[in-house]
FIKOLZA-1660 file (N, C-alpha, C; in steps of 0.1 Angstrom, whole numbers, plus 5000, padded with zeros to 4 digits):
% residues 59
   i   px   py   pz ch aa at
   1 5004 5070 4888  A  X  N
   1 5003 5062 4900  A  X CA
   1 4998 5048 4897  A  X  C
   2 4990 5048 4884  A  X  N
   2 4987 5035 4884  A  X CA
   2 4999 5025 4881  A  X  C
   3 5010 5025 4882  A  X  N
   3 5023 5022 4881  A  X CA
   3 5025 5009 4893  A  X  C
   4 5016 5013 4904  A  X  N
   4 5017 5009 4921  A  X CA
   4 5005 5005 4924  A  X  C
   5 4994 5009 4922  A  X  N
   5 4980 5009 4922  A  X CA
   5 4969 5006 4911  A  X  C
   6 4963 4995 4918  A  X  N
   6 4956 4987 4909  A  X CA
   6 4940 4984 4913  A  X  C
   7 4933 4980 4908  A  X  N
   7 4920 4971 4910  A  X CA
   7 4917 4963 4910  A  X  C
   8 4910 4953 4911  A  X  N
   8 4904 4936 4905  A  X CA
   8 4894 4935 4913  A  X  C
   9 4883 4932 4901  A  X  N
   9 4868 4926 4910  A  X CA
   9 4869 4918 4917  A  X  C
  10 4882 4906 4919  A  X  N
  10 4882 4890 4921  A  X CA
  10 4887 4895 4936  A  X  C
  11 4890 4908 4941  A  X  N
  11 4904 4909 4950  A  X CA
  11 4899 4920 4960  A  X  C
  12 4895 4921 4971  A  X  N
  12 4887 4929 4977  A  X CA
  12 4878 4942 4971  A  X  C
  13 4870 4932 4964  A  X  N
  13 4861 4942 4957  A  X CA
  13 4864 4954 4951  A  X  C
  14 4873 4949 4943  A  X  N
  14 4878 4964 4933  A  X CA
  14 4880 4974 4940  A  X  C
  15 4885 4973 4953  A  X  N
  15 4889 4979 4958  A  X CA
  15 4905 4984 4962  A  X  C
  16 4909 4998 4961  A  X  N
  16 4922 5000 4953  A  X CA
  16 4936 4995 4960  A  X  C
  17 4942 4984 4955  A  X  N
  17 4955 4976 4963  A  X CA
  17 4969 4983 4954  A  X  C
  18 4981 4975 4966  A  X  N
  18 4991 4975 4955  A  X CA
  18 4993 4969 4948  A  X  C
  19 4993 4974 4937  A  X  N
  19 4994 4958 4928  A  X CA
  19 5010 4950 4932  A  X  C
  20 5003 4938 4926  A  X  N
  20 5010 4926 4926  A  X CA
  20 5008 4920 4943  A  X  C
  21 5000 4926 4952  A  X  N
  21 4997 4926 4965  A  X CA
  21 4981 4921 4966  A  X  C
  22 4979 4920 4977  A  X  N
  22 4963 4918 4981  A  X CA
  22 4965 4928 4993  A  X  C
  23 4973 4938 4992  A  X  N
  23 4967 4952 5009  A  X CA
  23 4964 4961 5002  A  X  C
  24 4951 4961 5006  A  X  N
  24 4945 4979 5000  A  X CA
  24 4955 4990 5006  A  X  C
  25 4955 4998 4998  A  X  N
  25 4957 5014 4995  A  X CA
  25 4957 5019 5009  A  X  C
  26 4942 5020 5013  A  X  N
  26 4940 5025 5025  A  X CA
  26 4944 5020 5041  A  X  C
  27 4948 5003 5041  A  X  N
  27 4952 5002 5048  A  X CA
  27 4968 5011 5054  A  X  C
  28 4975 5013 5041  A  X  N
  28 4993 5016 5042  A  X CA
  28 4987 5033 5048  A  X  C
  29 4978 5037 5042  A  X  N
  29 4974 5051 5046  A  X CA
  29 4965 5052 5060  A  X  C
  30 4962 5043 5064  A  X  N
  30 4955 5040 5081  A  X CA
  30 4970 5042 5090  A  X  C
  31 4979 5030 5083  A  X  N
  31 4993 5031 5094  A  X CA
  31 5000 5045 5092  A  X  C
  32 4999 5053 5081  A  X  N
  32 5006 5063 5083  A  X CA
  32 4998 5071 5093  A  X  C
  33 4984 5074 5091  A  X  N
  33 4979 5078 5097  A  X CA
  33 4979 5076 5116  A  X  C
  34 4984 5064 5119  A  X  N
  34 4988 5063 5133  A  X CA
  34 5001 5060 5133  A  X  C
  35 5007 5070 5125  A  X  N
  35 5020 5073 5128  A  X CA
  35 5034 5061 5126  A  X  C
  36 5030 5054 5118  A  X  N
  36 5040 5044 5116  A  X CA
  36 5051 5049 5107  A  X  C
  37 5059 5043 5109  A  X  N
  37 5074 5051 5101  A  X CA
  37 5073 5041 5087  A  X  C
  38 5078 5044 5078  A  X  N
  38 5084 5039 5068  A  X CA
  38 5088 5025 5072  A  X  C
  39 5096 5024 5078  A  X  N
  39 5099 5014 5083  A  X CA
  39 5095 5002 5089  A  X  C
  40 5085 5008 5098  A  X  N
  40 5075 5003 5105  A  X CA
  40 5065 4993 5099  A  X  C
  41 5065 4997 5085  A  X  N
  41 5052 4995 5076  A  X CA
  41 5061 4986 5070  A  X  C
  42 5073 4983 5065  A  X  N
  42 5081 4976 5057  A  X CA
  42 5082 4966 5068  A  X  C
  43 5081 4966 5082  A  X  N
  43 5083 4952 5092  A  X CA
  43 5075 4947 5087  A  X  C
  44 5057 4949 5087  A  X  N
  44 5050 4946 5085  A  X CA
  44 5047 4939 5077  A  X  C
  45 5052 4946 5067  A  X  N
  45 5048 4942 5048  A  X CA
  45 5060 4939 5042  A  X  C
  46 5068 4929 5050  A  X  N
  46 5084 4928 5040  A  X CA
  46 5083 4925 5027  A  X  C
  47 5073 4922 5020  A  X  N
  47 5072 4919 5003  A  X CA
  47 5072 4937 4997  A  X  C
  48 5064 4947 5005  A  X  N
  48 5067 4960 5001  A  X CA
  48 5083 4968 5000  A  X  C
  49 5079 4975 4990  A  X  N
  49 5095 4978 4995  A  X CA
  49 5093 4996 4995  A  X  C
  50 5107 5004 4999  A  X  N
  50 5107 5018 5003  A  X CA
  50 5101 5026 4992  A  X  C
  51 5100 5027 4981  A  X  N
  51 5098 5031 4969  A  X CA
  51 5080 5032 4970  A  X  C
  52 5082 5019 4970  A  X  N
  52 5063 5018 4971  A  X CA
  52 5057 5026 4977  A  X  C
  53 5063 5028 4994  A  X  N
  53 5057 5033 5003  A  X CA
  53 5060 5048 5003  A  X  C
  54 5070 5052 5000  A  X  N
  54 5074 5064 4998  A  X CA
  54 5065 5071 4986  A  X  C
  55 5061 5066 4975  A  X  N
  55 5054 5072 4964  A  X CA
  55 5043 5071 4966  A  X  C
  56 5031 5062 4977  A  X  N
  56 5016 5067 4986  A  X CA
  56 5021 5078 4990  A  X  C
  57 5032 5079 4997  A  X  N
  57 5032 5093 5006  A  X CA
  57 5031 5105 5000  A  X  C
  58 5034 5101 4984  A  X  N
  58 5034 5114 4972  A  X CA
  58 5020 5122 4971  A  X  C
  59 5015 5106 4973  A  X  N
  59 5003 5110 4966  A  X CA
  59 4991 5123 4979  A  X  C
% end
């Protein structure tokens, strides 16, 4: 996973993002959590793409 997922002190406190992004981990996992589609999350985040978001859901 760390393929997609990354850290940096400089970048919300080492706190775990996508890399090449500045949105934490936990945010994409809040909107699944209130039920946002795949898609929904890609309006949002058009720099993300399906792959990304589909391989959090792996995890």
């Amino acid at each position: 996973m760390s393929d997609i997922i990354g850290s940096n002190p400089e970048v919300l406190g080492r706190k775990p993002i996508i890399k090449g992004t500045r949105i934490p981990v936990a945010l994409i996992y809040e909107l699944i959590g209130l039920n946002y589609s795949i898609s929904e999350i890609l309006e949002e985040y058009p720099h993300l793409n399906k792959e990304i978001v589909s391989k959090l859901l792996e995890i």
